[in-house]
Residue, then its C-alpha position, 0 to 999 in steps of 0.5 A: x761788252x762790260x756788265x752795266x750793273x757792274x759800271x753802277x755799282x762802282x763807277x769810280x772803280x771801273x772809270x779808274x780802271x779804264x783810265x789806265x789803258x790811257x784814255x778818258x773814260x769819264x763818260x761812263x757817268x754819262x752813260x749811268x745818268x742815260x741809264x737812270x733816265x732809261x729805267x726811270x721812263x720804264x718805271x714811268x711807263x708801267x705806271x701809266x699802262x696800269x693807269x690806261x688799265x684802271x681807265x680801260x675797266x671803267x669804260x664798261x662800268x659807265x656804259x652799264x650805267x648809261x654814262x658816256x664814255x666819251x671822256x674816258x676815251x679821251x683820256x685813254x688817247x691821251x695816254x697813248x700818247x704820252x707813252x709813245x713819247x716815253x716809248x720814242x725817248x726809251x728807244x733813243x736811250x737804249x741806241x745809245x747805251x748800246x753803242x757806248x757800251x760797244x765802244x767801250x773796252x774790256x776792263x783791265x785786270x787791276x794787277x796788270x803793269x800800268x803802262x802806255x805802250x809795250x815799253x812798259x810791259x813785264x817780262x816773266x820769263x825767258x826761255x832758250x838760248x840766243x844764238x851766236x854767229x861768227x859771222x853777220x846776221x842776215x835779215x830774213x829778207x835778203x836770206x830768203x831772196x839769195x834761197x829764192x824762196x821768198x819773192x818781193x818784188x813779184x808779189x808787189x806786182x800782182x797785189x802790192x806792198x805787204x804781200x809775199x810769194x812763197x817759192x820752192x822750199x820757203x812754201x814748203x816750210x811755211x806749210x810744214x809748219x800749218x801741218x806741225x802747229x795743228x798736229x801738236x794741238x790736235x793730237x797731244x794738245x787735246x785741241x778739235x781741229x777746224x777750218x772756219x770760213x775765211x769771210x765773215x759778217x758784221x755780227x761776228x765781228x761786233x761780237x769779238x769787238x773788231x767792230x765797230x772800233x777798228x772797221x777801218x783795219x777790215x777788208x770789206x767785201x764788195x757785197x750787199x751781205x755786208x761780209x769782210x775778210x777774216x782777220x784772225x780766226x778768232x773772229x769765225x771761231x768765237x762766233x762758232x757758239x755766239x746766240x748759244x747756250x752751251x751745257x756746263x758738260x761741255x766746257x771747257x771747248x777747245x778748238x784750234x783753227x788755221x786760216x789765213x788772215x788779212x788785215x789793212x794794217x791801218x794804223x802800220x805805216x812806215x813799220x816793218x815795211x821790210x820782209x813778212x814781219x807786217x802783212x795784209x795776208x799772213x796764215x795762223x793757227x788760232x787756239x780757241x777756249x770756252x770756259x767756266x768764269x772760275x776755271x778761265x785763268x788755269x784755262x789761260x796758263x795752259x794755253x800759254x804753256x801750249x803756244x811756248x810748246x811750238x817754240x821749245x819744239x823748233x828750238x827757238x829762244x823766247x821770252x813771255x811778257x805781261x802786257x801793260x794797260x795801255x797795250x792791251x787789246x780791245x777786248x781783253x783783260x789780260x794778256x800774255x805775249x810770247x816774243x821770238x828772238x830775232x837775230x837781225x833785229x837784235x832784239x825779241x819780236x811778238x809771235x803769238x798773243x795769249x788772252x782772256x776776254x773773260x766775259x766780254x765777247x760772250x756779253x756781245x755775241x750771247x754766249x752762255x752755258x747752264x751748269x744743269x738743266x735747271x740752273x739760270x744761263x750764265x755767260x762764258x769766259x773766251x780766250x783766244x791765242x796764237x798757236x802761233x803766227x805762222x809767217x813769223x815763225x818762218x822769219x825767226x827760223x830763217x835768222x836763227x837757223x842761217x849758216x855763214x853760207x847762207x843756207x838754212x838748217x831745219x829744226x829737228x821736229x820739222x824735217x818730217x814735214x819738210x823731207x829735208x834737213x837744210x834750205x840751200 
């Protein structure tokens, strides 16, 4: 969540700022006027404890003097009422700053394009060559049924739309590529491989700021342990550390996590209803950093150059986009998209998402470290970014990779995994 003593120092500042992802944020003058009246009351609320005190030392004075001490007990209870009141009102204050502060996005940086959608968002660079077919490209989805690797019409049978069967070679390939991507960030990326649980509770996702905005694209879980299905491993990985206080030794943290992520898509109706583009469960390796707030943006473009690694490895056409204010995600400050070339679609679809919250997951999950032993704990920087989607890169080594017959030739860094060389 965003640092209130930031919000008071320039309101106007930060209320322009958040304007820029396309919203209103003009509440956040209601949010200061609730936060002066709540430091106001505890200004109130000393003065009145150490007038209790002043009261409460007479008590024995009177008693030694023979004077009764009745009408100082009065005023005694007087004031604990008066401070319960206070107390009730602070209380209320304190609910409420809380909720509109989790509520509130990150804020973006102020040299990101300002934009509404991802129209607007800034190409920096492109990488590869698009391919040339002399026939017409199919889309994966018919590639994968002629293969009989990839099954529809099963999958709606057992679950319903948005889920997929991987048959035969397609399963072999979609785990090739789980084992490749975790190689490479393991073994040459320097990334501590994990496998974080699959459900996760409610604070965990409060503190990456799923909750309590976008509830609505969690599955819940039918259980009085208020738990819900993963939906990326951002969540379990973030929240590895949350309530901790790390040594400034350690950092930066780096973990790279595969799980299999689900999401309701609530807000997708009618996109991508064709193929695996769009799934309720799709798998993905996630990297996962914990940094120094000074270091965090060299953290970032690391991260970014270890995501683009995968695609330059299978030898697949790319491009690296800055996301505008009105397309950035909850939590972030700042983000990069790395987008595949899609030869059915004619055009450059996102793989992976490269971010930093800076540190405003770390304020919500309670995430610092100490720079030594006697240093004051300060908060860390999280980035999180994809290593990559693994479904997706099925989908665009499928189409840029098909042959006029129809088969599939496997990208070189890949055939060790796979054991063979095409899909046919």
């Amino acid at each position: 969540m965003l640092d209130i003593r930031l919000l008071r120092e320039q309101p106007d500042y930060y209320i322009e700022l958040l304007n820029r992802r396309g919203g209103d944020f003009s509440y956040i003058n209601d949010l200061l006027e609730k936060d002066a009246r709540r430091r106001e009351i505890l200004g109130e609320v000393e003065s009145v404890k150490a007038k209790r005190n002043e009261i409460s030392k007479k008590i024995g004075l009177y008693k030694r003097e023979k004077k009764d001490p009745k009408p100082l007990f009065e005023e005694i209870a007087n004031i604990g009422q008066g401070i319960n009141v206070l107390e009730e009102e602070l209380k209320q204050l304190e609910l409420d700053i809380h909720d509109i502060l989790l509520n509130t996005p990150n804020v973006p940086l102020d040299d990101l394009p300002i934009g509404t959608d991802d129209n607007d968002n800034l190409e920096i660079k492109k990488v590869g060559t698009i391919p040339t077919f002399d026939f017409e490209p199919k889309p994966h989805w018919d590639l994968a049924t002629n293969l009989d690797i990839l099954d529809f019409e099963r999958a709606g049978k057992i679950s319903g739309s948005r889920f997929t069967v991987y048959k035969g070679l397609g399963a072999r390939l979609e785990r090739a590529l789980i084992n490749f991507m975790v190689d490479l960030h393991a073994l040459e990326h320097g990334y501590t491989e994990i496998i974080p649980p699959y459900i996760v509770n409610a604070e965990s996702m409060t503190a990456t700021g799923q909750f309590p905005k976008f509830k609505e694209d969690a599955f819940k879980v039918v259980d009085e342990r208020d738990l819900y299905l993963n939906p990326t491993a951002e969540v379990p990985t973030i929240n590895l550390h949350r309530n901790e206080t790390l040594s400034g030794d350690q950092l930066p943290i780096k973990y790279t996590a595969f799980t299999t992520a689900f999401r309701q898509e609530a807000g997708s109706a009618g996109r991508d209803t064709r193929g695996i583009i769009r799934q309720h469960q799709f798998n993905k390796v996630e990297l996962i950093k914990f940094t120094k707030p000074e270091n965090s943006y060299k953290e970032l473009d690391e991260m970014l150059a270890c995501s683009e690694r995968v695609l330059q490895l299978l030898e697949l056409p790319y491009r690296v986009v800055v996301l505008c204010t009105g397309d950035l995600g909850f939590s972030m400050r700042k983000t990069y998209d790395i987008e595949v070339w899609l030869p059915a679609f004619n055009t450059y679809r996102e793989i992976g998402s490269i971010s930093n919250a800076e540190d405003y997951q770390a304020r919500r999950g309670n995430i610092k470290f100490k720079r030594d032993k006697d240093s004051k704990p300060e908060y860390v920087h999280t980035l999180n970014g994809s290593g990559l989607a693994v479904g997706r890169t099925v989908v665009a080594i499928l189409e840029n990779y098909q042959q006029a017959d129809g088969t599939i030739t496997i990208p070189k860094a890949l055939i060790p995994y796979m054991k063979v060389d095409t899909i046919k």
